[in-house]
C-alpha positions as a printed Julia matrix, in Angstrom:
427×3 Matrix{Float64}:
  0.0    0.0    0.0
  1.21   3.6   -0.65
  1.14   6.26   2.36
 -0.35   9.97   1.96
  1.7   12.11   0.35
  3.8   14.29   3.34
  6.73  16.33   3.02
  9.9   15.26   4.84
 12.15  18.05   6.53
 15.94  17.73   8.27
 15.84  20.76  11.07
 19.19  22.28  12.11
 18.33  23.02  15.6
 16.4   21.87  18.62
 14.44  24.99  18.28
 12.83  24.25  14.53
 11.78  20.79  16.1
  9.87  22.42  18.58
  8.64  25.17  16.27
  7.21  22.88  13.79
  5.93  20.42  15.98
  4.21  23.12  17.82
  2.84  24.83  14.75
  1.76  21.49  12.75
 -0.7   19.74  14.5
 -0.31  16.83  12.29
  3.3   16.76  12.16
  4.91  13.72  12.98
  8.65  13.19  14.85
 10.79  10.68  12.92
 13.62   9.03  14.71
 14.05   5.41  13.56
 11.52   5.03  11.44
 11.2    1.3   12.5
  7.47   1.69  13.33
  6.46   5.04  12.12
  6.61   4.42   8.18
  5.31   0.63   8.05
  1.85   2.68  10.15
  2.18   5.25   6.89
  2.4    2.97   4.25
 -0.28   0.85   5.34
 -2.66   4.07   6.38
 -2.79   3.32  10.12
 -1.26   6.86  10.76
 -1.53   9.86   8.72
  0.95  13.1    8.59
  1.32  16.1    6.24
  5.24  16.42   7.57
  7.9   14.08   8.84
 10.6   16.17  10.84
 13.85  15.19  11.05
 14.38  13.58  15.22
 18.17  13.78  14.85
 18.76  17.61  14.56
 22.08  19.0   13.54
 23.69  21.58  15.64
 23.21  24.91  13.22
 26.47  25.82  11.79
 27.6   29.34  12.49
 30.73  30.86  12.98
 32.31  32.51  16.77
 33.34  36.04  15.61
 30.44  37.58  16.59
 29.59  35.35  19.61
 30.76  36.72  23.88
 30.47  35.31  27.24
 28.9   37.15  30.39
 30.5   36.19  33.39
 27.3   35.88  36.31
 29.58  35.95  39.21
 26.73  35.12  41.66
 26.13  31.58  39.93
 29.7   30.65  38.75
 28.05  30.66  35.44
 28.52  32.1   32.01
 26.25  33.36  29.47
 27.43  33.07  25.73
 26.01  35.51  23.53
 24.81  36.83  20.02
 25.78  40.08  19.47
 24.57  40.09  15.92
 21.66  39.59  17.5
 21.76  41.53  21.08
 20.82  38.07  22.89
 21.84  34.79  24.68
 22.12  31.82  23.33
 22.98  29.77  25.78
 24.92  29.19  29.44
 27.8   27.14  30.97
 27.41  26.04  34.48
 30.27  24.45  37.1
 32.95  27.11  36.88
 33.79  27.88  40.27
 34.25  30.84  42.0
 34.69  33.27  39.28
 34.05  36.74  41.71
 36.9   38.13  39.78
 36.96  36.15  36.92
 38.89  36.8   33.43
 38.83  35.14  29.96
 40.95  35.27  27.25
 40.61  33.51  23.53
 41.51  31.1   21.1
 42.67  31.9   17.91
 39.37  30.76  16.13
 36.98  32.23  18.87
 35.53  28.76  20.27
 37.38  28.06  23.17
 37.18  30.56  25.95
 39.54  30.23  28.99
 38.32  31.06  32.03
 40.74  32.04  35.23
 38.36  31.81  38.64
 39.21  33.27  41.81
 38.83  29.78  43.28
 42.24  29.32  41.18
 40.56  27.15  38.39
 41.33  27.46  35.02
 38.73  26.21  32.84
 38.48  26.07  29.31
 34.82  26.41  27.65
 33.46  25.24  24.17
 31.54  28.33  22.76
 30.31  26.61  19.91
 28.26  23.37  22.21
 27.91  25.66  25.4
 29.78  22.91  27.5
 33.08  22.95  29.53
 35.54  21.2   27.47
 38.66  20.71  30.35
 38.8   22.27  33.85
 42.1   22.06  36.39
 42.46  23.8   39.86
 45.95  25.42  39.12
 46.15  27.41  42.26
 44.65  28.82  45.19
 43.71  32.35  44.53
 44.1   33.42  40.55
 43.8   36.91  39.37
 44.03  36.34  35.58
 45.53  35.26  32.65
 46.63  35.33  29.21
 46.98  33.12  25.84
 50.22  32.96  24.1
 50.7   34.82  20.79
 50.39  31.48  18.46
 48.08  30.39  21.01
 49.56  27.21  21.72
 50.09  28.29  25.48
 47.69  29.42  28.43
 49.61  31.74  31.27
 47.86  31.96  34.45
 48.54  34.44  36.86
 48.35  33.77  40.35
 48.27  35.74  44.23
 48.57  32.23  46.38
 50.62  30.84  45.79
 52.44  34.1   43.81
 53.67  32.78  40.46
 53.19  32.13  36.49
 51.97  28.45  35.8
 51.7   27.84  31.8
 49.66  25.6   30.55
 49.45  23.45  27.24
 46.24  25.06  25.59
 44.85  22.02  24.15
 45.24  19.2   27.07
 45.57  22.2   29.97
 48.98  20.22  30.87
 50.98  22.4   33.14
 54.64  22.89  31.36
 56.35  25.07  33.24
 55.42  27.03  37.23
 57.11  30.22  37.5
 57.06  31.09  41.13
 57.27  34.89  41.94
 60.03  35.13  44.56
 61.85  37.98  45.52
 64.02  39.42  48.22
 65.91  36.67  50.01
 63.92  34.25  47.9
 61.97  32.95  50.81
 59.1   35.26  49.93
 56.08  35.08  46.95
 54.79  38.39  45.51
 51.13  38.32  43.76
 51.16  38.65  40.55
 49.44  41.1   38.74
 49.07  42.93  34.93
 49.57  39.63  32.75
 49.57  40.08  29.23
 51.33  38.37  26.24
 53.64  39.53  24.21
 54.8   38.91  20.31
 57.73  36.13  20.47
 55.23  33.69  22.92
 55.97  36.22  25.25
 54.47  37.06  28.65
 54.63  39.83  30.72
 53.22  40.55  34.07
 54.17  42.68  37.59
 54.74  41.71  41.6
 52.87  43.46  43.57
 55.14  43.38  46.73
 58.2   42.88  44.99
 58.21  46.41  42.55
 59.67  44.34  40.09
 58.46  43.25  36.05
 59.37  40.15  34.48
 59.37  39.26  30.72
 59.19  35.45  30.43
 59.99  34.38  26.97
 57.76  31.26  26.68
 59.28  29.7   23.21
 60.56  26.79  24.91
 57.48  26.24  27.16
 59.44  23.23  29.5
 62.32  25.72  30.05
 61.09  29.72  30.05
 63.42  32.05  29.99
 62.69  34.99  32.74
 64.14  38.39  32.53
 64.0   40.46  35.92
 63.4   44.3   35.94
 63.71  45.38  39.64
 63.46  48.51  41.16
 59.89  49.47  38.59
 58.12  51.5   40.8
 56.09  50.75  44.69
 53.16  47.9   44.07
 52.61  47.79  40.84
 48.66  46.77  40.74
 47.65  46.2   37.1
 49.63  46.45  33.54
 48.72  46.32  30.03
 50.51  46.18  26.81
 50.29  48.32  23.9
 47.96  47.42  21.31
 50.7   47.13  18.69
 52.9   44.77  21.06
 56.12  47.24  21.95
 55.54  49.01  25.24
 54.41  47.22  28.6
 53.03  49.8   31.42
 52.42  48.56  35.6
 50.32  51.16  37.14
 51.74  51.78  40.55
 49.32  52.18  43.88
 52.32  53.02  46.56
 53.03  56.21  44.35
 51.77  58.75  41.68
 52.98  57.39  38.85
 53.29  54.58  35.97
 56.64  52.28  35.04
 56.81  51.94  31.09
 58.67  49.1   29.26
 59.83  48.93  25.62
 60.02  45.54  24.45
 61.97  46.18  21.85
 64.79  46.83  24.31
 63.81  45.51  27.99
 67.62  45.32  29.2
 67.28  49.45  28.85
 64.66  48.82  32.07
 61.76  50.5   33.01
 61.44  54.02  33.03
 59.06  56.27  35.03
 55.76  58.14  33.31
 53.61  60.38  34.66
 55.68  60.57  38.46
 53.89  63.2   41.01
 50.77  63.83  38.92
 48.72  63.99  42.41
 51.83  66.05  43.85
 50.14  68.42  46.67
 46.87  67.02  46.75
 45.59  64.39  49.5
 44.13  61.52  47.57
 40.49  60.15  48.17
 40.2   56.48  49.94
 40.25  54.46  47.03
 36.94  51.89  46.54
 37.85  49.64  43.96
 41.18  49.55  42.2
 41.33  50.78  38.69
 41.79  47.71  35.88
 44.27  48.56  32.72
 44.56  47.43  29.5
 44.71  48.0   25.8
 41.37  49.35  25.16
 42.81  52.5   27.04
 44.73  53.95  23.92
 42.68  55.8   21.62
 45.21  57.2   18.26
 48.46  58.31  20.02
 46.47  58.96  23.38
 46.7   56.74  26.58
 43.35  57.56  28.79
 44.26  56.08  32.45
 42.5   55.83  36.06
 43.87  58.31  38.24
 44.1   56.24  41.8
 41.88  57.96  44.42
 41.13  61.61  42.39
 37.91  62.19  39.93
 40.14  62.39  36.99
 41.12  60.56  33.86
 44.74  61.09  33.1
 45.93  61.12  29.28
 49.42  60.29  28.51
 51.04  60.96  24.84
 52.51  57.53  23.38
 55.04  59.46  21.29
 56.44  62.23  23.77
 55.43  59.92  26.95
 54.26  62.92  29.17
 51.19  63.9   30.24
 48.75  65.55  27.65
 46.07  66.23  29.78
 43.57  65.92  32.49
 40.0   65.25  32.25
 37.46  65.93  35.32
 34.75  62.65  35.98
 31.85  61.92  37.79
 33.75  59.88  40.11
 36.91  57.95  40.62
 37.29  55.56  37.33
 37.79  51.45  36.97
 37.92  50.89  33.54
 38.61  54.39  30.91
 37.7   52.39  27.31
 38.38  53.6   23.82
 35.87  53.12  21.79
 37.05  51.75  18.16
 37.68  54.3   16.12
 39.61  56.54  19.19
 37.01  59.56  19.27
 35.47  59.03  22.32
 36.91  56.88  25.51
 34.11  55.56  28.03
 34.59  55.61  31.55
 32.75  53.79  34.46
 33.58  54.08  38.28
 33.78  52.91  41.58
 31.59  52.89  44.32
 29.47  55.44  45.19
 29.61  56.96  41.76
 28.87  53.38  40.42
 25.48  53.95  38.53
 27.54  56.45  35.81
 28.86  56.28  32.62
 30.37  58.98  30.95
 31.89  59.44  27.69
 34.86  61.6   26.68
 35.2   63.35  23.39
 38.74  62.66  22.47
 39.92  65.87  20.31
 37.95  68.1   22.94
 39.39  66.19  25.97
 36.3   66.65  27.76
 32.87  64.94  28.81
 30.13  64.48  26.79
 27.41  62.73  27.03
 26.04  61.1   30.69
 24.35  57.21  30.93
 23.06  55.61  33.79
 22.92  51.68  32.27
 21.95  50.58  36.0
 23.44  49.86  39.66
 26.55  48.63  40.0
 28.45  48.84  36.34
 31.15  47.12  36.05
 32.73  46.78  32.97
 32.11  47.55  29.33
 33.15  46.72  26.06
 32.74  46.94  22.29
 31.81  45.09  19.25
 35.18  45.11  17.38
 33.53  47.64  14.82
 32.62  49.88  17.6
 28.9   50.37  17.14
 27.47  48.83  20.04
 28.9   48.85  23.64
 27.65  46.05  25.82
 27.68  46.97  29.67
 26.84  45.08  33.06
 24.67  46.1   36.0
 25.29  43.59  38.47
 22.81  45.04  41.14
 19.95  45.69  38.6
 20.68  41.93  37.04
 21.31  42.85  33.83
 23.35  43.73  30.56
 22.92  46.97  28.56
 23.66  46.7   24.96
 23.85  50.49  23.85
 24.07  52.3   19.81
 26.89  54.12  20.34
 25.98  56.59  17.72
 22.78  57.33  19.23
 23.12  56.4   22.46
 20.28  54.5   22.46
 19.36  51.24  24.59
 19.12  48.73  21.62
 18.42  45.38  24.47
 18.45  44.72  28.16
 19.57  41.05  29.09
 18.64  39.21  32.62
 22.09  37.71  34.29
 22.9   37.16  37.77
 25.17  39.6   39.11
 27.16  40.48  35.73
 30.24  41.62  36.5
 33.33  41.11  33.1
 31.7   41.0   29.43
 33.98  39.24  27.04
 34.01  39.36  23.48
 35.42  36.52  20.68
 37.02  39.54  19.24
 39.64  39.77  21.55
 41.0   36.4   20.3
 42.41  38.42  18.04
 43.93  41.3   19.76
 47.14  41.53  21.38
 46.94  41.72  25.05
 43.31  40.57  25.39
């Protein structure tokens, strides 16, 4: 006997299952077929469309795909930013209260540093946890070496470098941070990598910067600047790879490295610029990096003053001062370098402003929610994408119009990472 004619279709997703089996009330699921088309072809059961049981994950590419790190849940959301929304979440990754990712090469594989000291590293593309190890007790961050063969963990307990294979998350080689008599660990702070497998990174207790020169992963090689400056507490590297600069919280100041030539030292940027005024206490500690250089302009956190510091990259002295709303965390250039975006600590915490570059002053005034904590860009620059940890959400803004394009839910969002970055030196 012949069945009914019905049309047959393969879905790509979970979602067109659902979608057509919701929608056709005579659709039929076909998985193996073993009892389902002998009923057809004999007329016991009827159906206008067979769908496919045995979906196939959609293909789709990473570049325009993010995490949102919920620091309440140890969760992360991953996230469309095509399409302003989530797509999905990853579970079971610790404590991550001041957590950090950084990138493979193709965007898929996110690697996660938790405060808990686990490094975990995170399929994008199947929203699952691919390997996780507990590398330390207390880690502050990381970063991914420039073939991205090599993960770099930085840790406070114990104080020290561990590298890790970026495939297996084997540990090659443990760098421990001792100075002085040797007896004593310094954390370490303001990881980033560096062309030549590279990685750079600062001792809080120690004032010193070391350059570890990763090639042979087994046996680093570790070049010691002492003397950089009093606790170093973050560091970032120029986008283009050639300067390293520690931010220094025991003095007014910044220590600046050229890479090209490292045994010439560190030399000193910015020294006094709160000379004769009594700073405020400071909330939160300012957090450096890359994003802070818009054209030949370095925008940086003045410690404990409402006031964004902006240091020329060519002269290295100061080009100006700009007045805030509060004392800034994170001063952001937008792609592009015509306007930096700055958010703040607490009180002031509810506030973004953002900072016309060629006038050197503020702008325009948002107020995304409670509690921001960090922003960042689509790598084209037309949306920024900013968490409100006490209002539960993510702000996805037009930054030409300044208008709210979507609002996620997430559970206390605190760092917003984007696949982008994957491709950025010192991200």
């Amino acid at each position: 006997m012949i069945p009914e004619n019905f049309e047959y279709f393969a879905p790509r997703s979970l979602k067109e299952v659902t979608e057509l089996l919701t929608r056709i009330s005579d659709a039929k699921l076909l998985g193996g077929g073993m009892s389902l088309i002998p009923a057809l072809k004999h007329r016991l059961a009827a159906a206008s469309l067979l769908v496919a049981g045995c979906a196939q994950h959609e293909l789709r590419g990473s570049g325009d795909l993010g995490v949102i790190v919920e620091r309440s849940s140890g969760r992360l959301q991953v996230v469309d930013t095509t399409r302003q929304t989530s797509i999905g979440a990853i579970g079971g990754l610790g404590d991550l209260s001041h957590a950090s990712v950084v990138y493979s090469r193709d965007g898929r594989y996110a690697y996660v540093f938790g405060r808990d000291g686990g490094l975990t590293k995170v399929d994008l593309l199947e929203a699952r946890i691919e390997r996780r190890v507990i590398q330390a007790g207390n880690s502050i961050g990381g970063a991914i070496s420039q073939n991205g063969k090599l993960v770099a963990a930085a840790n406070y307990t114990p104080g020290g470098v561990r590298v890790f294979d970026a495939d297996t998350l084997e540990m090659l080689a443990d760098i421990p941070a001792t100075y002085g008599d040797g007896g004593q660990r310094a954390k370490v702070v303001g990881i980033a990598d560096a062309p030549g497998n590279r990685f750079v990174f600062s001792l809080f207790e120690a004032g010193e910067i070391w350059i570890v020169d990763a090639s042979q992963p087994r046996s680093p090689a570790v070049t010691k600047l002492k003397g950089i400056g009093k606790q170093p507490y973050d560091g970032f590297i120029t986008p283009n790879g050639r300067h390293y600069i520690a931010g220094l919280f025991g003095e007014d100041g910044l220590a600046l490295v050229d890479l090209w030539n490292p045994e010439a030292g560190a030399r000193r940027v910015l020294s006094g610029y709160g000379r004769g005024e009594e700073p405020l206490p400071v909330y939160k500690m300012p957090h450096l990096r890359g994003w802070a250089v818009a054209g030949r302009y370095i925008f940086l956190p003045a410690i404990g003053r409402h006031e964004v510091l902006v240091l020329d990259s060519v002269t290295w002295t100061e080009a100006g001062r700009v007045a805030v709303h509060g004392q800034p965390v994170f001063a952001v250039a937008q792609p592009g370098g015509q306007r930096v975006w700055v958010n703040f600590a607490f009180p002031n915490n509810g506030v973004v402003q953002v900072i016309d570059v060629p006038a050197m002053k503020v702008v325009r005034e948002l107020q995304p929610g409670r509690a921001v904590l960090h922003l960042e860009f689509t790598p084209r620059g037309e949306q920024a994408w900013i968490s409100s940890r006490d209002d539960g959400a993510v702000v996805v803004y037009d930054t030409a119009s300044y208008a709210e394009l979507a609002r996620l839910p997430a559970a206390s969002p605190s760092g917003i990472f984007l696949t982008s970055r994957g491709a950025m030196t010192g991200f």
